[in-house]
N, C-alpha and C positions, 0 to 999 in steps of 0.2 A: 688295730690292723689297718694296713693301708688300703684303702678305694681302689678299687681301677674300671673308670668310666671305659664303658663301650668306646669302639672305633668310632668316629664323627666323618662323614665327608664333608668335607670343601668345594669349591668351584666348579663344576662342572668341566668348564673351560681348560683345570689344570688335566685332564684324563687325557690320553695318549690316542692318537688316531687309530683305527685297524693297519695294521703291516699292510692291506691293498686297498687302501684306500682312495679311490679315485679309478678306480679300476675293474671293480667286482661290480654287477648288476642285482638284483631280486630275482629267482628263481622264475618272477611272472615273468621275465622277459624271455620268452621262452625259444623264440624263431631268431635261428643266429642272422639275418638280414637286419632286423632291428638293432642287434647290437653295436656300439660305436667301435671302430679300429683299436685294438689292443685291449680292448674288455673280455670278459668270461661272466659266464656266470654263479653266484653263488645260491646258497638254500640255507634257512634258518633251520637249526633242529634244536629242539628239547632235549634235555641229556638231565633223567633224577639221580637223584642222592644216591649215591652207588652204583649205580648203570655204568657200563663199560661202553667207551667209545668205541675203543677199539681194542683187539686180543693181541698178543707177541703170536705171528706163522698167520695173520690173517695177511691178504693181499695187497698192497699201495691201491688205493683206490680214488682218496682224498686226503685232502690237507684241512686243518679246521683252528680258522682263528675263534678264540673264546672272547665275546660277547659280554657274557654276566657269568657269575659263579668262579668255579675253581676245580683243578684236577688235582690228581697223581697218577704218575707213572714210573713204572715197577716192571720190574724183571725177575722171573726166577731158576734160581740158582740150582746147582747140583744136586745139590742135599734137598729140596723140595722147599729150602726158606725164601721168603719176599726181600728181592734187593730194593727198597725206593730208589730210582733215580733224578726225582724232580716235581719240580710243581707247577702249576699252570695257574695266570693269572689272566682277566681280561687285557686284550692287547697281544697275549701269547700266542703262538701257533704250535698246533700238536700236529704230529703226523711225518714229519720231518726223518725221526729214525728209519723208515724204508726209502727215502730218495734212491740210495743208493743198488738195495738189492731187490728194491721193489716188493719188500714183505715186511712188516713191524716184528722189530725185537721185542715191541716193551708192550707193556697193556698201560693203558689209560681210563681211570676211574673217577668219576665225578664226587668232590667232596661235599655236595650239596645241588641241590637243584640249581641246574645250569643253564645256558646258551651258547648253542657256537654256530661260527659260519660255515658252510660246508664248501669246496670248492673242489671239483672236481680235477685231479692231477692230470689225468694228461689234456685237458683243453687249457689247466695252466702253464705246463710247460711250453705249450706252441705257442701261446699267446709271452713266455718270454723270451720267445725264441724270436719274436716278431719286435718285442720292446724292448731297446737296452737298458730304460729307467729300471721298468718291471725287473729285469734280469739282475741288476745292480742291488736294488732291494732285497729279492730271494737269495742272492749271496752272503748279505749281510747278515741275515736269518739264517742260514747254515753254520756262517763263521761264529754266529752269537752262543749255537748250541753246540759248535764243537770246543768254544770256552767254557762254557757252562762244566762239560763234563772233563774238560782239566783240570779247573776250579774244584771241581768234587774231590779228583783224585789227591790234589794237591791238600785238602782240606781233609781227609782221611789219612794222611800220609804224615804230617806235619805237627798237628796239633792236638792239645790234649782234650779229654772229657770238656772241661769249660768251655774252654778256648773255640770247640766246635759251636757250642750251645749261643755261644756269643754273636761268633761269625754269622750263624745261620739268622738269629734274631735280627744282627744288623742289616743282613741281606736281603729279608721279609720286609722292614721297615723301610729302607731305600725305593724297596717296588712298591709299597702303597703310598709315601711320598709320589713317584711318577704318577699314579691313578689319579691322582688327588686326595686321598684321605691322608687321616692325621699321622705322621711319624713312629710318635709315640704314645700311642693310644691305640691300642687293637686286637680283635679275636682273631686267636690261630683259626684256621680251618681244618688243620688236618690234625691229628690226635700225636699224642706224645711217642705214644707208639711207632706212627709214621717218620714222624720226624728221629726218633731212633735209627730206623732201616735207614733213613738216609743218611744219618750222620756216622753209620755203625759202631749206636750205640745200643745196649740194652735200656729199657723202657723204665727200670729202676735207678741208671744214669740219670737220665734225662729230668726227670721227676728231681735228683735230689741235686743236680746243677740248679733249676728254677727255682729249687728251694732254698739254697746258699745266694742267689743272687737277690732273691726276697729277705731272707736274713739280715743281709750286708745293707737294704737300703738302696740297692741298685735299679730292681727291679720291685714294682707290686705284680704279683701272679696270683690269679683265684681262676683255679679251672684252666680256660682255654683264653684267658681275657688278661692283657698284659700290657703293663703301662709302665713305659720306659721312665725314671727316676734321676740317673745318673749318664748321662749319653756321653758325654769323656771319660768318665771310670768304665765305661763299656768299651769304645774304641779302643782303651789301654789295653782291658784286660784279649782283645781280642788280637791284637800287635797291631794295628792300625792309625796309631801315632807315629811319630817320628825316633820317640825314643825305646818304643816297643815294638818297629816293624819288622817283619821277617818278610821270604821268599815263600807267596804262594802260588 
């Protein structure tokens, strides 16, 4: 049976700055006199293993870049089932789905004992209304999450049971490359189950996709612990080559 070594981080250095980085204060800085021109302030919060950030009909209040740990966020549907619609990694910003109507659609769930920054939305908005950098940034951060969820639709639409399992694997390992950890080397955090709602697949899919990819020699899978084997039979099998690419 094949190994598969826990995730390993790397450099410290290779980890991605906060989205406000240069811009957001400590909570202690409390007396807006003290603050420098075009700063705000933020507040660290604890968020455990299963604690809701926040609910779908709760009010825009804050935006919250994650720290340490990891989310999900989920929507639910007609019929009373959980849509996943995403994940959240250090670096991310949640909170973003009410810019608009000023109330979250989605809820957001911690997959483990977490950290985020808290930033209170409307002293950020005036503070981008004051900075064009700042403003330029929070664009880029809207435009990221409304690829994000083309990407989705495009990857429910398109492609089959594997093909999804592929994708999304690729897409995991890409963003822990960015953090700095290893590529291909890594525990999921969210359960198969989750990653079903997101891929709309059923949770006995999902299970027997990572088990034909274990088979084949592609991947080793034990559990939630997953160590990429084959990284060009994976890009192939996901259209991500040149002789396999499609429109997603």
């Amino acid at each position: 049976m094949l190994s598969v070594p826990k995730a390993r981080p790397i450099p410290l250095l290779a980890r991605p700055m906060c989205a406000f980085e240069g811009y957001c204060r400590p909570v202690a800085a409390q007396r807006k006199e003290i603050l420098e021109p075009g700063t705000f302030v933020c507040a660290r919060r604890l968020v455990k293993h299963g604690e809701l950030l926040f609910c779908a009909g709760d009010d825009l209040h804050s935006i919250y870049t994650v720290k340490a740990g990891s989310f999900k966020s989920s929507v639910t549907l007609e019929d009373g089932r959980e849509q996943v619609t995403g994940f959240y990694l250090p670096g991310d910003v949640a909170g973003l789905d009410a810019v608009g109507s000023r109330r979250h659609v989605s809820t957001v769930t911690a997959l483990e004992h977490s950290d985020v920054c808290t930033v209170e939305y409307s002293a950020f908005e005036e503070e981008c209304g004051r900075n064009t950098d700042l403003a330029r940034r929070f664009s880029r951060l809207m435009s990221n999450e409304i690829a994000a969820g083309q990407g989705l639709i495009s990857l429910l639409g398109l492609m089959s049971a594997e093909e999804r399992v592929v994708t999304f694997l690729l897409g995991f390992s890409t963003r822990l490359l960015a953090l700095g950890y290893s590529p291909s080397e890594f525990h999921l955090r969210m359960t198969r189950e989750d990653i079903g709602d997101y891929l709309g697949l059923k949770l006995e899919t999902v299970s027997r996709a990572l088990s034909g990819l274990h088979d084949r020699g592609i991947l080793a899978v034990a559990g939630r612990e997953i160590a990429i084997r084959d990284l060009e039979e994976l890009k192939r099998l996901s259209g991500n080559t040149p002789a396999g690419r499609r429109t997603r």
